[in-house]
VEXDREN-2710 file (C-alpha; in Angstrom, 1 decimal):
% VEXDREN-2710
k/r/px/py/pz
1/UNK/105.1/85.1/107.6
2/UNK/108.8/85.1/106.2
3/UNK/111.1/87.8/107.8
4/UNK/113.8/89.8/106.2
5/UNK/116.8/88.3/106.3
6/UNK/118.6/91.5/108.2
7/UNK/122.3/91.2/107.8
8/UNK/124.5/92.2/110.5
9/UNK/127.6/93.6/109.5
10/UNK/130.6/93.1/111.3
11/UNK/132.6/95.4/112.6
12/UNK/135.7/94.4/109.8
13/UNK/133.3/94.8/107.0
14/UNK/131.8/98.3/108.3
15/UNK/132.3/101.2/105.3
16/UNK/132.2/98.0/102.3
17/UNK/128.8/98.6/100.4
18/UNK/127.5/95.0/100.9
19/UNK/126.1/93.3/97.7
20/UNK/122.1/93.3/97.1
21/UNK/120.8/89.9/98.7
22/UNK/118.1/89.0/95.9
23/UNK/116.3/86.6/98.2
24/UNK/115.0/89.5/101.1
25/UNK/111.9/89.5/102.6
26/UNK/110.3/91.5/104.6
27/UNK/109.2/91.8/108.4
28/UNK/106.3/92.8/110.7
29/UNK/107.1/95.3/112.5
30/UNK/105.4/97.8/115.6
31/UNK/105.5/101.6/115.1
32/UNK/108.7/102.1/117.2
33/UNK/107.6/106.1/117.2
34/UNK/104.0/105.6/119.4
35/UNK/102.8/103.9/122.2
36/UNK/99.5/102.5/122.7
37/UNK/97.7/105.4/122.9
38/UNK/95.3/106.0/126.3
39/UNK/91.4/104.9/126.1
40/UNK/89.2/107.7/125.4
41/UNK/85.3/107.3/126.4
42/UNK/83.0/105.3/123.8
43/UNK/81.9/107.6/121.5
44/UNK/83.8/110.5/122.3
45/UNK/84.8/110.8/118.1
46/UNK/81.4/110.7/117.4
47/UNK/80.8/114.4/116.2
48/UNK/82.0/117.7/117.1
49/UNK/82.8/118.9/121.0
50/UNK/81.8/122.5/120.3
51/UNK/83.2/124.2/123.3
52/UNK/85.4/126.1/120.5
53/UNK/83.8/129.2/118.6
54/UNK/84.9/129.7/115.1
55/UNK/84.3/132.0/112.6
56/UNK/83.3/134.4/115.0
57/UNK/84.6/138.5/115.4
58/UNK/86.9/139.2/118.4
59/UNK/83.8/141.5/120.1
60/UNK/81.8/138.3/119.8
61/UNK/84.0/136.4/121.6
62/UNK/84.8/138.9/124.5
63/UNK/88.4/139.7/123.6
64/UNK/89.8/143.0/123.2
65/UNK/92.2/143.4/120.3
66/UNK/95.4/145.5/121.7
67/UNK/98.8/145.8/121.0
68/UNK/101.2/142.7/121.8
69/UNK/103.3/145.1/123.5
70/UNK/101.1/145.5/126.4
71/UNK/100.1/141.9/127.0
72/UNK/103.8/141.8/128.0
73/UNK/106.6/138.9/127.2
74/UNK/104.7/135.1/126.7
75/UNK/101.3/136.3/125.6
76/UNK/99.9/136.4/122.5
77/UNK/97.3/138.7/121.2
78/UNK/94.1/136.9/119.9
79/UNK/94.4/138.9/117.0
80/UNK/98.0/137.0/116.4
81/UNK/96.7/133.9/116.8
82/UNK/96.0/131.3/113.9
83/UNK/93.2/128.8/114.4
84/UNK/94.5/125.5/113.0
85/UNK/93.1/121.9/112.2
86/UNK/94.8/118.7/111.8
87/UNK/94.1/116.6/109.5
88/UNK/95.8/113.5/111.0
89/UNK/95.8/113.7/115.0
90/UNK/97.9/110.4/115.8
91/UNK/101.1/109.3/115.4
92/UNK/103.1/112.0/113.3
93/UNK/100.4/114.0/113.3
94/UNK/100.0/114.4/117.6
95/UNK/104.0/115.5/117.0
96/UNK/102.8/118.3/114.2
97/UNK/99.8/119.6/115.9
98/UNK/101.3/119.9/119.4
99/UNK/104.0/121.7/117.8
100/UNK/101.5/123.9/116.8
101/UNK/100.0/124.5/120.2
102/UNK/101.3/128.1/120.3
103/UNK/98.4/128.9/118.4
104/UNK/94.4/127.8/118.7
105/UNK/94.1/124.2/117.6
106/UNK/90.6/124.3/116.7
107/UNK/89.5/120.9/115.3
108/UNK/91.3/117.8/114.8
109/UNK/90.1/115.2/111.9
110/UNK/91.1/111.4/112.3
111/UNK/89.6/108.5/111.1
112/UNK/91.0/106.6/114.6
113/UNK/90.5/108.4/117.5
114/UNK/91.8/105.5/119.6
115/UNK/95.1/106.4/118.3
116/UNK/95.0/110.3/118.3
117/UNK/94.0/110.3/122.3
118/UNK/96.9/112.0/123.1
119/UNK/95.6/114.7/120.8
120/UNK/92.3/114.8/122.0
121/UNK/94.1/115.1/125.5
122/UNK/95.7/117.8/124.8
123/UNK/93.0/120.2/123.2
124/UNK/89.7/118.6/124.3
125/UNK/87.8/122.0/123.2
126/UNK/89.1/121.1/119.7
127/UNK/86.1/120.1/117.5
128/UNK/86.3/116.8/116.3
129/UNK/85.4/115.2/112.2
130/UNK/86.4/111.5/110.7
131/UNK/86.0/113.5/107.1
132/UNK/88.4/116.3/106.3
133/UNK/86.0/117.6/103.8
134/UNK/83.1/117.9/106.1
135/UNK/85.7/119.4/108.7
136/UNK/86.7/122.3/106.5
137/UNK/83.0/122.3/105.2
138/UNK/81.6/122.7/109.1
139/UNK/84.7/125.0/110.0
140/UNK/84.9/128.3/108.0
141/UNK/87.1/130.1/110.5
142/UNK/90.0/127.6/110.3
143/UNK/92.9/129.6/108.8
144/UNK/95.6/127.2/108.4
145/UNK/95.9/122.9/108.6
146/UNK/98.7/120.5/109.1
147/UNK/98.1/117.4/107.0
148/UNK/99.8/114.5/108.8
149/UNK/98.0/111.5/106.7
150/UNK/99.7/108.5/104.8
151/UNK/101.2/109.4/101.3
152/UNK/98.1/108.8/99.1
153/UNK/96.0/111.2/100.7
154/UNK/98.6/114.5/100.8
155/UNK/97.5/115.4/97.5
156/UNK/93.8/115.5/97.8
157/UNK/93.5/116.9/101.5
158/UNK/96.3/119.6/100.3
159/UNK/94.3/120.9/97.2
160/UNK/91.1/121.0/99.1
161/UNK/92.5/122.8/101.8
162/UNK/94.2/125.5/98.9
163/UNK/91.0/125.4/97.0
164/UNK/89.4/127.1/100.4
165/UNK/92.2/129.2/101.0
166/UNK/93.5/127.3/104.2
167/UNK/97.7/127.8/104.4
168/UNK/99.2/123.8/104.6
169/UNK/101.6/122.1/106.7
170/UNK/101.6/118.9/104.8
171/UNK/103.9/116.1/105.7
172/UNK/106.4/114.7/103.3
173/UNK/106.7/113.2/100.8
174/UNK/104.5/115.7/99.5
175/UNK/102.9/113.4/97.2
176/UNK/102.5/109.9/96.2
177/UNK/102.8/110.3/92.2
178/UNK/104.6/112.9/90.0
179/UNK/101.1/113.7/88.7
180/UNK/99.9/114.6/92.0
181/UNK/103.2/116.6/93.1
182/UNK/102.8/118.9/90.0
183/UNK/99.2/119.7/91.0
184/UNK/99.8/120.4/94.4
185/UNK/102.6/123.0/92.9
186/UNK/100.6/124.5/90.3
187/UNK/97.4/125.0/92.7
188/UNK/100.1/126.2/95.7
189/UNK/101.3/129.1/92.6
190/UNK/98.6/130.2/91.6
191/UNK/97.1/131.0/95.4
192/UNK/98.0/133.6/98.2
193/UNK/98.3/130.7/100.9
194/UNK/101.7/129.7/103.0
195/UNK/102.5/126.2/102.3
196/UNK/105.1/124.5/103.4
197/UNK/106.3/121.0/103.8
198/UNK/107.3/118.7/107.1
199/UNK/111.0/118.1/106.2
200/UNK/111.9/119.6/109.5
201/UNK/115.7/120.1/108.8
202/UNK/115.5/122.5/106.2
203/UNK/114.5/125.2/109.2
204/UNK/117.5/123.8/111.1
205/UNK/120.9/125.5/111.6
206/UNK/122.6/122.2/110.1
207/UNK/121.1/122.2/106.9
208/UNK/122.2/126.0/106.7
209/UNK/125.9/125.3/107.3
210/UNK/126.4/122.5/104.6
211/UNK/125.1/125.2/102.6
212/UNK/127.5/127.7/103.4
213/UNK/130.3/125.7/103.9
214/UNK/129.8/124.1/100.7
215/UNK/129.4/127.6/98.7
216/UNK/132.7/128.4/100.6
217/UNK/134.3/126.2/98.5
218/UNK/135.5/124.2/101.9
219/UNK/135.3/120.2/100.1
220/UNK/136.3/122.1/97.0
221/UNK/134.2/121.1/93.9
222/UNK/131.7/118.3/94.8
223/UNK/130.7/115.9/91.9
224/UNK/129.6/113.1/93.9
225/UNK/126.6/112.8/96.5
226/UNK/125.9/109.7/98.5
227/UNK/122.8/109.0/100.6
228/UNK/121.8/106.1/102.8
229/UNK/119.3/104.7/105.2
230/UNK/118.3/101.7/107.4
231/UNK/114.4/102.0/106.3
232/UNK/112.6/100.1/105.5
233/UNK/111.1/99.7/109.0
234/UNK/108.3/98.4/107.9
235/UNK/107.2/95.1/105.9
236/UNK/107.4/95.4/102.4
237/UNK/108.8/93.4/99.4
238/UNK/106.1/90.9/99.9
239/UNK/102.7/89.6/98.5
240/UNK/99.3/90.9/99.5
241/UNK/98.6/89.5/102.6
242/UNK/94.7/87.0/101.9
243/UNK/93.5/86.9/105.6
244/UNK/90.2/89.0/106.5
245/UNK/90.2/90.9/109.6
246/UNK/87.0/92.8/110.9
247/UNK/87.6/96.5/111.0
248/UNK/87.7/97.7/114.6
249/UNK/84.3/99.9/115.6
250/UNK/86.9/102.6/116.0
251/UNK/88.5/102.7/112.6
252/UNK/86.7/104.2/109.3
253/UNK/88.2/102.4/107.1
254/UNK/86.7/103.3/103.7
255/UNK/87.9/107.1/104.6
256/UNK/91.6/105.7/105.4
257/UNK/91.4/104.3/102.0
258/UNK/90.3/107.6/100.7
259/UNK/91.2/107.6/97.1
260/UNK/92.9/103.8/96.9
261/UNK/91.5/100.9/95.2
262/UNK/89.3/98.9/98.0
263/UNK/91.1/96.1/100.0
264/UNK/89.9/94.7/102.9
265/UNK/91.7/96.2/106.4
266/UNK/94.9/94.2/108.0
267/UNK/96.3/95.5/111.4
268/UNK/99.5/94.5/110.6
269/UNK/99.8/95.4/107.4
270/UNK/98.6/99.3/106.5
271/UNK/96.3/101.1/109.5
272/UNK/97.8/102.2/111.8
273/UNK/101.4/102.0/110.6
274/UNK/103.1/99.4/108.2
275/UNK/101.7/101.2/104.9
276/UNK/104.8/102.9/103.9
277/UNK/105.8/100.2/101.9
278/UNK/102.4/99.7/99.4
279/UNK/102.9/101.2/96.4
280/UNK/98.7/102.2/96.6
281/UNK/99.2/104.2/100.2
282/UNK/102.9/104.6/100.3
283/UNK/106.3/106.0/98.7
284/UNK/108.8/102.9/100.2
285/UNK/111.9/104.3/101.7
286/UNK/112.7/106.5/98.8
287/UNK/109.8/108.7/99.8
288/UNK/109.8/108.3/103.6
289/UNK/113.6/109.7/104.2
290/UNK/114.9/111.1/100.6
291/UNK/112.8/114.8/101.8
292/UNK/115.5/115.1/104.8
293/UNK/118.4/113.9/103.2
294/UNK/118.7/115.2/99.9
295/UNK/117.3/118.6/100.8
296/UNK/120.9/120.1/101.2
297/UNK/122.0/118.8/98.5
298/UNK/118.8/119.6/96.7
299/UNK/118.8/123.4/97.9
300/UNK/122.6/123.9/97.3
301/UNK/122.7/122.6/94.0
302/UNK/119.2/123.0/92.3
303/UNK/119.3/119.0/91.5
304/UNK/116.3/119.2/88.7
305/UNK/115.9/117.2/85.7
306/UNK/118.3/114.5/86.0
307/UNK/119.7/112.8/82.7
308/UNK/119.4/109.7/83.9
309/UNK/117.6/107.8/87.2
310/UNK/119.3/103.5/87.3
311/UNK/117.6/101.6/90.1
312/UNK/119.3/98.4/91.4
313/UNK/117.0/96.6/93.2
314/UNK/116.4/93.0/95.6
315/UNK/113.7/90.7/94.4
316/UNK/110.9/93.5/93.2
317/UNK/107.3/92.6/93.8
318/UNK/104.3/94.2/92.2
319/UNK/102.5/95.7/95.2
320/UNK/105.2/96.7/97.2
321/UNK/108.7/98.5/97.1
322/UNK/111.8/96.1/97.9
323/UNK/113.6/94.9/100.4
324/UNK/116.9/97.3/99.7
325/UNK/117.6/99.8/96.6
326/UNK/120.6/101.7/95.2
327/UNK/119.3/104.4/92.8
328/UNK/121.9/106.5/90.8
329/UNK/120.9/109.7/89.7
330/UNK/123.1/111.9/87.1
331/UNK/122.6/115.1/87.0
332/UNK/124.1/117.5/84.2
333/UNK/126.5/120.4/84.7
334/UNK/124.9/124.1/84.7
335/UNK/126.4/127.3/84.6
336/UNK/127.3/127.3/88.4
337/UNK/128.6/123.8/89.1
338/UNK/129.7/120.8/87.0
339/UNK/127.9/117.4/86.7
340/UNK/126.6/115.5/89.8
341/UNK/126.1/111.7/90.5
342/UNK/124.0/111.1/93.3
343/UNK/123.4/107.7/94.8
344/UNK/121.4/106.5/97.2
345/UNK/121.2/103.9/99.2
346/UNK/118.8/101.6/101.4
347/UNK/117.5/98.2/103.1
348/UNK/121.3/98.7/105.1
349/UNK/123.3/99.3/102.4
350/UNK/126.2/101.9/102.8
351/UNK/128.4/103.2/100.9
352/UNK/132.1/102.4/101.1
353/UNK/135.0/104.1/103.1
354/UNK/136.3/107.1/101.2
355/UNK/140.5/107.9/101.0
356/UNK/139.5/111.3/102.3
357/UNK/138.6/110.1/105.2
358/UNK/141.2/110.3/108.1
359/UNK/139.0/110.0/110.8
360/UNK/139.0/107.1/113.9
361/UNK/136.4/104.9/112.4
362/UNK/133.8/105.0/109.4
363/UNK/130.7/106.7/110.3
364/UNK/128.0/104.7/111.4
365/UNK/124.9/107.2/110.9
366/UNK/122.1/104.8/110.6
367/UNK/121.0/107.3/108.0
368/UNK/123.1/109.8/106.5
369/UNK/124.4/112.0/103.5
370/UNK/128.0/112.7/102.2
371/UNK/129.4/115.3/100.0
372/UNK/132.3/113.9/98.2
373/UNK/134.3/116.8/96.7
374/UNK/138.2/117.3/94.9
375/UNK/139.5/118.7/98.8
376/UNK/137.6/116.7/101.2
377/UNK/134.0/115.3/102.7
378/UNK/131.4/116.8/104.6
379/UNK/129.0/114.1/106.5
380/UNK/125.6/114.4/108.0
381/UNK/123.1/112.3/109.6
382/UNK/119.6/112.9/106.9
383/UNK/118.4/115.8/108.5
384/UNK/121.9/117.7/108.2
385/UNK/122.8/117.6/112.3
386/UNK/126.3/118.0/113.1
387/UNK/127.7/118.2/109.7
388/UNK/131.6/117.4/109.7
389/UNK/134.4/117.6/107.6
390/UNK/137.3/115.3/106.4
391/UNK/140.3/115.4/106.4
392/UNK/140.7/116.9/109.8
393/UNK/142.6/119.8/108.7
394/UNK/139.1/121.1/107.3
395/UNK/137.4/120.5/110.5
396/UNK/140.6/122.4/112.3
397/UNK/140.2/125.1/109.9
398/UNK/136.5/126.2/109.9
399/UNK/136.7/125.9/113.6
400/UNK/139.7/128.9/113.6
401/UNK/138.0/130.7/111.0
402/UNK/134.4/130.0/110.7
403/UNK/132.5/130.8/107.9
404/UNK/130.3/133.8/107.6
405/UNK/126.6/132.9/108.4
406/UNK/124.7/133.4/104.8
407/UNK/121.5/132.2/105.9
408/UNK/119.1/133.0/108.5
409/UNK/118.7/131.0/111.1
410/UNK/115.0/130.4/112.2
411/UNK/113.1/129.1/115.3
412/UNK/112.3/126.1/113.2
413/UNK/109.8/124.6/110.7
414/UNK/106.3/125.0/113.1
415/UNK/107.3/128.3/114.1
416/UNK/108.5/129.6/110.5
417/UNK/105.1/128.3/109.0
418/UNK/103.0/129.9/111.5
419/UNK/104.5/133.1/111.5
420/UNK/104.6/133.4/107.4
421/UNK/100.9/132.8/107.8
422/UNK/100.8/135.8/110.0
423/UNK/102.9/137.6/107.3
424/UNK/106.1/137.9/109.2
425/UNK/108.7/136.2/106.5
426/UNK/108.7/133.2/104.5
427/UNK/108.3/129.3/104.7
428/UNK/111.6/127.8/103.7
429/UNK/110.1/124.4/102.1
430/UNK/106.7/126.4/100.0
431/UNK/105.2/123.8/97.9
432/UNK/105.6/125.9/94.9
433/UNK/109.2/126.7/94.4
434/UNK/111.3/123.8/96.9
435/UNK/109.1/120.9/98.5
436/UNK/107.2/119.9/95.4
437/UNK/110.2/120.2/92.9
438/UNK/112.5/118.1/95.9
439/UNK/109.7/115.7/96.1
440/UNK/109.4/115.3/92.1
441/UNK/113.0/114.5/92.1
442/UNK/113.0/111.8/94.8
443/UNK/110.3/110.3/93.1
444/UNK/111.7/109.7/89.9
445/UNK/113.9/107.2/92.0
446/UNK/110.8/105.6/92.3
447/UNK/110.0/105.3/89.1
448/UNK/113.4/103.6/88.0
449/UNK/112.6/100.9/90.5
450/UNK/109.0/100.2/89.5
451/UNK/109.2/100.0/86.0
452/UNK/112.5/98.4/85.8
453/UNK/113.6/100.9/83.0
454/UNK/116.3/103.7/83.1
455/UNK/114.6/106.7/83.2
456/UNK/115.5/109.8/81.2
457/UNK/113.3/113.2/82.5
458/UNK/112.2/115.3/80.3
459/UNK/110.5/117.8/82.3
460/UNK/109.3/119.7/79.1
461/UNK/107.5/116.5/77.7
462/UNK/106.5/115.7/81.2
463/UNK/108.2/112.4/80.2
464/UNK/110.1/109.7/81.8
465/UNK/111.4/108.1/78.3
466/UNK/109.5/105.2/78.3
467/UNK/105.6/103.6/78.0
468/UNK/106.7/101.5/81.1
469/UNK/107.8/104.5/83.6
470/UNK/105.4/107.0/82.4
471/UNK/102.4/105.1/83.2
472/UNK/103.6/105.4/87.1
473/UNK/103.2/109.1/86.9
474/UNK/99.3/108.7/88.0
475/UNK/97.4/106.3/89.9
476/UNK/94.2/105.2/89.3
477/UNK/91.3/106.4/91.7
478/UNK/88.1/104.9/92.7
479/UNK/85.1/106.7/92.2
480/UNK/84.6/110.3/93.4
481/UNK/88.4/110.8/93.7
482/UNK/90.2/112.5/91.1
483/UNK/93.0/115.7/90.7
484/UNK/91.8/119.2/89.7
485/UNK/91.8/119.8/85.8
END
């Protein structure tokens, strides 16, 4: 198979946007985030391991509900204690459960329990399902789930889980379409549970102090926004692979596909990794990193309903997003800031060196965002760690006099979820009010690129301005899949 042509650039040319190579292809390439996980015994995913007792009272079970005071530091009352599911055990979703472990991990759904070993490893009394819906059928004590699944499936295994009244953790993007995203926020508004979405930095103390020092007034008035990333990672920009591979006796495949259009299974190509970039599973780069890096900007600004959405794109194929991208937004002035361009960038592009900028050398994030405002710059990599400023007189001057903390600082996103669900303060990213209205905005990038059209939103018309971007605000299901109403 043709390989991208990735492009080094040399030290000279580092902070120079290069130009969009039209003849890009994509490579293969290994999940650089998992292992190969370790063998688990034949038919150990076969049906539930009920060693765990759900649904049952605490005088049932033996325990004795008293007052966390007396259990001492490091316990937790049963009555404190969440019983959670995953939905998605392998991969990202072994990092989201775990994280969870605080709590009692109750059942674990995966349609590959090759790969979600180290799951299984860690909470072998955990019941275990290859359907979510006959999961949360079987498992009416399950109070809360995190939903680490590829994009095409967030929207269905979300609702269902609202439907029942089961608080979400899903992974981002929250959504694969625009119709999906504004489901998932209408059903998340009109129910009592805590949602909240896997873009981890909004819980972080970075993410917190671009905020502030951006309300301080520290860049001055910001009216440009750039973002930019090395993903894709993963093959895309390239035809539908024609080869047939059997589907290993440990994969379900049909349930992987869920709502999809049938296709047969490739190992290299979608399960267990390379989906991102399918347009049918998949949000491309856009959808994979935009959630962490334009949260701050997203969250200081309130960047809704964009004027206009221009995607510049490689060679663009019809199944799969391309090779490299740079999207401009424009956003319009409101009545606490003026107008905003935002741009972003990836497939390796950057953006170029800023005047501002007195520091040793260009950044080299791999990934990163950058405020660009009338006194200086404030750079971050995408989830908002160690934000700095330029010129170096800002930097000298928010270290002698910091600015005042205006936002809490939390024990991050796990740990903020689980506790809302217990009632003790809010998730930052809810579905309803910031991750669904954040993901609807990084999606319309999408849609400039996939219908080759400028795209003008008009939220109230639920419009994107033309025939040929509106019809990629749905997908198409197969039978037995469909959204609420």
């Amino acid at each position: 198979m043709a390989r991208q042509n990735r492009k080094h650039v040399p030290e000279e040319q580092q902070g120079r946007e290069e130009p969009i190579d039209t003849s890009c292809e994509a490579p293969l390439c290994e999940d650089p985030l998992e292992t190969a996980p370790p063998q688990i015994a034949a038919g150990a995913a076969t049906g539930p391991s009920r060693r765990t007792v759900l649904g049952l009272g605490a005088a049932a079970l033996g325990w004795t509900i008293v007052p966390r005071r007396v259990l001492g530091r490091g316990y937790q009352a049963p009555s404190d204690t969440l019983n959670i599911a995953a939905i998605g055990a392998g991969g990202k979703g072994y990092t989201d459960i775990s994280s969870c472990e605080h709590e009692n991990v109750v059942a674990l759904c995966d349609i590959d329990f090759k790969r979600a070993a180290r799951a299984v490893e860690l909470f072998p009394d955990a019941a275990r399902y290859g359907d979510f819906r006959a999961m949360l059928d079987a498992e009416p004590g399950i109070d809360a789930v995190t939903i680490s699944t590829p994009d095409h499936l967030h929207a269905f295994q979300a609702l269902e889980a609202i439907a029942r009244g089961k608080h979400v953790f899903c992974q981002k993007p929250l959504t694969r379409t625009i119709e999906e995203c504004q489901a998932l926020m209408k059903a998340a508004a009109a129910s009592d549970v805590v949602t909240q979405m896997g873009n981890q930095g909004h819980a972080d103390e970075g993410t917190r102090l671009i905020r502030e020092w951006l309300e301080a007034g520290l860049i001055g008035d910001v009216d440009r926004i750039e973002y930019w990333t090395n993903r894709p990672i993963w093959p895309q920009a390239l035809e539908r692979p024609t080869e047939m591979h059997a589907v290993p006796a440990h994969v379900d495949w049909q349930s992987w596909l869920g709502p999809a259009p049938d296709r047969p299974y490739h190992p290299d190509y979608y399960h267990p990794f390379n989906w991102r970039g399918w347009w049918d599973f998949g949000t491309g780069a856009l959808g994979d990193i935009a959630c962490h890096s334009m949260d701050a900007g997203f969250w200081t600004y309130d960047l809704r309903g964009p004027t206009t959405v221009v995607a510049e794109t490689t060679k663009l194929f019809e199944e799969t997003a391309p090779a490299a991208c740079r999207i401009t937004y424009e956003f319009p002035a409101t009545a606490s800031r003026g107008p905003i361009t935002v741009v972003w960038r990836d497939g390796e592009l950057s953006p170029p060196n800023h005047p501002l900028f007195d520091g040793d050398e260009w950044p080299t994030l791999v990934s990163g965002q950058m405020f660009v405002g009338s006194k200086g710059l404030l750079i971050a990599d995408i989830y908002g760690n160690r934000p700095q400023l330029y010129p170096k007189a800002l930097a000298e001057k928010v270290e002698a006099e910091p600015v005042p903390e205006k936002y809490p600082r939390t024990e991050g996103i796990y740990k903020e979820w689980t506790e809302a669900c217990k009632g003790n303060g809010k998730s930052g990213s809810d579905i309803a009010t910031h991750a669904g209205p954040l993901t609807e905005m990084a999606l319309l990038g999408n849609l400039a690129v996939r219908s080759r059209e400028i795209v003008r939103w008009d939220a109230a018309k639920n419009s994107a301005g033309s025939e040929a971007a509106d019809r990629f605000l749905k997908a198409d299901y197969r039978d037995g899949w469909s959204l609420p109403g």
